[in-house]
TORKOL-4160 file (C-alpha; in steps of 0.2 Angstrom, whole numbers, padded with zeros to 4 digits, m for minus):
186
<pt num="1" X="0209" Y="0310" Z="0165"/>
<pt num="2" X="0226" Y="0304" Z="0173"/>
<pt num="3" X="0238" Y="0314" Z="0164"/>
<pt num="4" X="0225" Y="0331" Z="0173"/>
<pt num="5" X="0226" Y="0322" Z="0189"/>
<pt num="6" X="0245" Y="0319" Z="0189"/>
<pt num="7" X="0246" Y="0341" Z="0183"/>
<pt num="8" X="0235" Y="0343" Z="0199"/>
<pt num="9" X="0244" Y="0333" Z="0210"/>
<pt num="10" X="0264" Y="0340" Z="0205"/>
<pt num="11" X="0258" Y="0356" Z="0204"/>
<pt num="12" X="0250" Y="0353" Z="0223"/>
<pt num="13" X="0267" Y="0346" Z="0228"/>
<pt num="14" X="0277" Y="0360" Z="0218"/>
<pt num="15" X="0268" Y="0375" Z="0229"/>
<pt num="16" X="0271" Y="0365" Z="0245"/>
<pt num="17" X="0289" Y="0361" Z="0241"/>
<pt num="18" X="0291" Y="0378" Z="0236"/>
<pt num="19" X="0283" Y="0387" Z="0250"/>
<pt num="20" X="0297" Y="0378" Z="0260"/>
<pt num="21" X="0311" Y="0379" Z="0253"/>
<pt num="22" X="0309" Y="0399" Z="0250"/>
<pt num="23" X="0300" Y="0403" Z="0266"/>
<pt num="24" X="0310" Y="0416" Z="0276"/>
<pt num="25" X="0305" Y="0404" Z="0293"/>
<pt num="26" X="0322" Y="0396" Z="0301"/>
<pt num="27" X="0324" Y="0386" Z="0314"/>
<pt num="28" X="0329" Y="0393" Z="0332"/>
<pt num="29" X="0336" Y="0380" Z="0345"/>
<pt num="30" X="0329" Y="0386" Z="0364"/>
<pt num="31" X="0345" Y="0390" Z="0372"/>
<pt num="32" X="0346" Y="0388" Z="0391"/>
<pt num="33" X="0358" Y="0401" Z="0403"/>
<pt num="34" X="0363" Y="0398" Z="0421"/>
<pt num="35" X="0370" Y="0411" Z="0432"/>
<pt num="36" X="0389" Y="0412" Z="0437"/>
<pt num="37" X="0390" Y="0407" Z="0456"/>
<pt num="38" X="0397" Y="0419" Z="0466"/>
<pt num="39" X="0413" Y="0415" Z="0477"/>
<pt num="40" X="0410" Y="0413" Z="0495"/>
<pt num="41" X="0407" Y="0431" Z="0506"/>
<pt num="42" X="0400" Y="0427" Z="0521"/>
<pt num="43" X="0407" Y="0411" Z="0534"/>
<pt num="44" X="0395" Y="0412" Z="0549"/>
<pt num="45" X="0380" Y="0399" Z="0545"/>
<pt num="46" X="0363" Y="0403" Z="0540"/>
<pt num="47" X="0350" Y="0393" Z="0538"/>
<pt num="48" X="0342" Y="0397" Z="0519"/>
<pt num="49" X="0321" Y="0398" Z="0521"/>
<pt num="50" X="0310" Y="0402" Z="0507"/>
<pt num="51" X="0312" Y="0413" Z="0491"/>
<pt num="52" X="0299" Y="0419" Z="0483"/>
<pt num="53" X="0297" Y="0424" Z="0464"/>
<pt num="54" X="0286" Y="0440" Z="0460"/>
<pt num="55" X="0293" Y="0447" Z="0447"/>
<pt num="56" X="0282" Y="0436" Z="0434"/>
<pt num="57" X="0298" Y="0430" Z="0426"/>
<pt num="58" X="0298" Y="0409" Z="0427"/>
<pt num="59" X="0311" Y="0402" Z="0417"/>
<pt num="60" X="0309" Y="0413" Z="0399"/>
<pt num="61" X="0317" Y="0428" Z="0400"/>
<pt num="62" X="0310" Y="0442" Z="0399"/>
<pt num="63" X="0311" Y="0459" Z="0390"/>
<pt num="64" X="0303" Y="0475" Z="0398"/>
<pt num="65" X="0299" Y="0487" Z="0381"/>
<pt num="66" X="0299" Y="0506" Z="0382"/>
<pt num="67" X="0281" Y="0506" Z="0383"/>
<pt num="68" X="0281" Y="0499" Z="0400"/>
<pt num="69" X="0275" Y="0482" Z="0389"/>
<pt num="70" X="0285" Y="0465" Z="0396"/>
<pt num="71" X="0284" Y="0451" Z="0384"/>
<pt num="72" X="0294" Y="0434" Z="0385"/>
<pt num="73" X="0309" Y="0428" Z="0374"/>
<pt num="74" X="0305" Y="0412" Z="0366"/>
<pt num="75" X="0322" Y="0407" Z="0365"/>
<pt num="76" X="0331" Y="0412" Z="0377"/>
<pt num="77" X="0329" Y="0403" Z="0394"/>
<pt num="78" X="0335" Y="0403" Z="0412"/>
<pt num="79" X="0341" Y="0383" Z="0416"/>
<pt num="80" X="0328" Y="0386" Z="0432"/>
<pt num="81" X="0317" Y="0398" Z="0438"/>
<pt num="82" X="0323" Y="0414" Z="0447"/>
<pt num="83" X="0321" Y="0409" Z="0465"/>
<pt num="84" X="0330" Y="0392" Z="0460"/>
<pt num="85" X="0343" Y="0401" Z="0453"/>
<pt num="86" X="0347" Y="0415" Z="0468"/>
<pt num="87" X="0344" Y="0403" Z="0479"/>
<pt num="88" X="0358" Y="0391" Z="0474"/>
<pt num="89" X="0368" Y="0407" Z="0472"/>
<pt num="90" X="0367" Y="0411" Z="0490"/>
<pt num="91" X="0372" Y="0392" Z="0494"/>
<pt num="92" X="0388" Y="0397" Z="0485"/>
<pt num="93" X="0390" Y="0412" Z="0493"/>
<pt num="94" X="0385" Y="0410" Z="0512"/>
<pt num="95" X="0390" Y="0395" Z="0523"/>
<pt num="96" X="0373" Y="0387" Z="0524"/>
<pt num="97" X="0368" Y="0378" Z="0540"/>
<pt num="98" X="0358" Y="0361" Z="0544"/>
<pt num="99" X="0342" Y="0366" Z="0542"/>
<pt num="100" X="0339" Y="0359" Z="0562"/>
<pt num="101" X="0350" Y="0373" Z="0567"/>
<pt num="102" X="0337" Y="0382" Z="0578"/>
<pt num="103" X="0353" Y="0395" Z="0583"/>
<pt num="104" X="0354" Y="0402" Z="0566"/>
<pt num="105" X="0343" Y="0412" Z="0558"/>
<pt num="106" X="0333" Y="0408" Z="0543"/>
<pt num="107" X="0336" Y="0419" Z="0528"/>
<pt num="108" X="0322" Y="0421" Z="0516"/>
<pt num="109" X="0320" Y="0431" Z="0500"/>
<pt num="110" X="0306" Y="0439" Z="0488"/>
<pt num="111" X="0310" Y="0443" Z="0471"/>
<pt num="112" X="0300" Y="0457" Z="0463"/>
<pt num="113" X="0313" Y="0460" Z="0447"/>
<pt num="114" X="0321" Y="0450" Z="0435"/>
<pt num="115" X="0321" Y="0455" Z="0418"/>
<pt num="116" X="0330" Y="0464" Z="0405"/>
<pt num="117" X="0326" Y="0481" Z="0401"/>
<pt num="118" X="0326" Y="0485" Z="0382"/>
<pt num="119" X="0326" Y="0504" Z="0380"/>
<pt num="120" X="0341" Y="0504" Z="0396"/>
<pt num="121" X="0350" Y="0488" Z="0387"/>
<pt num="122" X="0350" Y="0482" Z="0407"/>
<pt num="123" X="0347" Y="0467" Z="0414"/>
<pt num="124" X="0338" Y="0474" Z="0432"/>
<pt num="125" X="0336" Y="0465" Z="0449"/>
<pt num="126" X="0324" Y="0469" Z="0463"/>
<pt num="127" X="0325" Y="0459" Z="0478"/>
<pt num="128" X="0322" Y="0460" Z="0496"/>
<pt num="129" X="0331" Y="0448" Z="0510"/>
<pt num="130" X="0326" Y="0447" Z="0526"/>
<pt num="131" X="0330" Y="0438" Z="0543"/>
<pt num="132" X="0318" Y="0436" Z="0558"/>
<pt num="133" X="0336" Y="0442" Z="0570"/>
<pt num="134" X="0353" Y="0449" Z="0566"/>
<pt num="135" X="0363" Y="0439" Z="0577"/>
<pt num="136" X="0379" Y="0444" Z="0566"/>
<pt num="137" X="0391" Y="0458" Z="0565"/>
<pt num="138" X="0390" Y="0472" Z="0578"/>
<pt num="139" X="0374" Y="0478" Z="0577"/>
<pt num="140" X="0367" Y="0461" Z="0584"/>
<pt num="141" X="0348" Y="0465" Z="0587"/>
<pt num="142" X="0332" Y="0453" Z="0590"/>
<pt num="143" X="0323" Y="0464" Z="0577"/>
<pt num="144" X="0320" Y="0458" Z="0561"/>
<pt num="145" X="0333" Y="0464" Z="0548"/>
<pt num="146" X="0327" Y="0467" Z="0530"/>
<pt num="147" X="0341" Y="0471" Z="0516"/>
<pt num="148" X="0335" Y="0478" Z="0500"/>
<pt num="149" X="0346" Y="0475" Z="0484"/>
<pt num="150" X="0340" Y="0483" Z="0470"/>
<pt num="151" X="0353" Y="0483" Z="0455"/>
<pt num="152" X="0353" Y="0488" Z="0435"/>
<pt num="153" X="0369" Y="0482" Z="0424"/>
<pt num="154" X="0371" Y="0485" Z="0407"/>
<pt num="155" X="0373" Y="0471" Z="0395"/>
<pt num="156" X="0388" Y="0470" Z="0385"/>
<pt num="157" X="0383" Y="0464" Z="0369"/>
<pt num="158" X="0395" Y="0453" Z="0362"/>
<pt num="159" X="0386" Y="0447" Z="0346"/>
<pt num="160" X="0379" Y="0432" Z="0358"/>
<pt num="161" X="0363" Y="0438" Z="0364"/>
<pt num="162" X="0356" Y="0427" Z="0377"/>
<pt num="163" X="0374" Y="0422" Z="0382"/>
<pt num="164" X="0376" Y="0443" Z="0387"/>
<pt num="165" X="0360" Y="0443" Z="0396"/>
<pt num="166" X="0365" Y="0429" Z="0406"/>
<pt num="167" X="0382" Y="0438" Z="0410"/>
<pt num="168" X="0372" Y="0454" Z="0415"/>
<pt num="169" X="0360" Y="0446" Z="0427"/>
<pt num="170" X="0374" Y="0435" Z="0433"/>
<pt num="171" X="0383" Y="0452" Z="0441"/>
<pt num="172" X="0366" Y="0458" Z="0448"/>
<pt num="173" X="0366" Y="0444" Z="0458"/>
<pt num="174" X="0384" Y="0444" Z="0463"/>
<pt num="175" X="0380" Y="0463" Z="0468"/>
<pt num="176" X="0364" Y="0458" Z="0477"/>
<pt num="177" X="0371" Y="0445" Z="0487"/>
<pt num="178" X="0388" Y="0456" Z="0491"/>
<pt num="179" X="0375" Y="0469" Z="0497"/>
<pt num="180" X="0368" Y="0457" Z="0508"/>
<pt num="181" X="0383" Y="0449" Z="0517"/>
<pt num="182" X="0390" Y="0470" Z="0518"/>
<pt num="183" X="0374" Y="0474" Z="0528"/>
<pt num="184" X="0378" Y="0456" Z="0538"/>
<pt num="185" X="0395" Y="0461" Z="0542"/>
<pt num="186" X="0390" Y="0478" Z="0551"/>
């Protein structure tokens, strides 16, 4: 009776040792990405207000199929969400006054794009700024000034896949946020 227990038990031990050690399953570290920080393109102060994020990325990237179909890349994710990330952005890019300074306006932002389009091999950002008042360049107005960016860049793939995304949406923000100070500047 032992000797048919201890065959049960190595051959028990012999499918489990080998359906490890010849499964095709390998382990894959979570990476996370950041963007690049633009340099600085606007100097008068502005007051940052709130971003919003509906583009139903959160911090996963995400991959928008031929089929219309958006599905998230386990492995590859953003260090924070998007409106975490373009809002530090524009803090490197504008000169950001105290939040009591009731003279400046309030910039806020809504993103409705952030993802990577498969079939376009793009990384794709839709996002709209806006400002209650343009109290800056020459067309100064009371009215509300609203600044669409909308920007596709193709990903330069480089053998390093998530690090390429990351490049790709690093440079539609750059874009985004140039657009922005551009429109400031008039």
């Amino acid at each position: 009776m032992k000797k048919f227990e201890l065959a049960v038990i190595s051959a028990a031990v012999a499918v489990l040792v080998g359906g490890c050690l010849f499964s095709q399953n390998t382990y894959v570290d979570n990476a996370e990405y950041d963007l690049a920080l633009p340099k600085r393109v606007f100097d008068e102060p502005v007051r940052i207000g709130v971003f919003k994020n509906l583009s139903g990325s959160d911090r996963r990237f995400l991959m928008r199929r031929g089929d219309g179909q958006v599905v998230p890349l386990e492995y590859c994710r953003w260090r924070l969400s998007p409106e975490l990330l373009l809002q530090r952005c524009v803090y490197g890019a504008f000169n950001v006054a105290p939040d009591n300074d009731d003279a400046r306006p309030r910039l806020n932002a809504v993103i409705y794009r952030f993802e990577f389009d498969e079939h376009e091999n793009k990384a794709c950002l839709a996002v709209d700024f806006m400002l209650p008042n343009n109290c800056y360049g020459t067309r100064r107005s009371a009215l509300p000034l609203a600044v669409r960016a909308d920007v596709a860049v193709p990903v330069k793939d480089d053998g390093d896949f998530g690090a390429a995304r990351a490049a790709a949406m690093s440079e539609c923000v750059r874009l985004a946020v140039e657009k922005l100070a551009a429109e400031l500047k008039k």
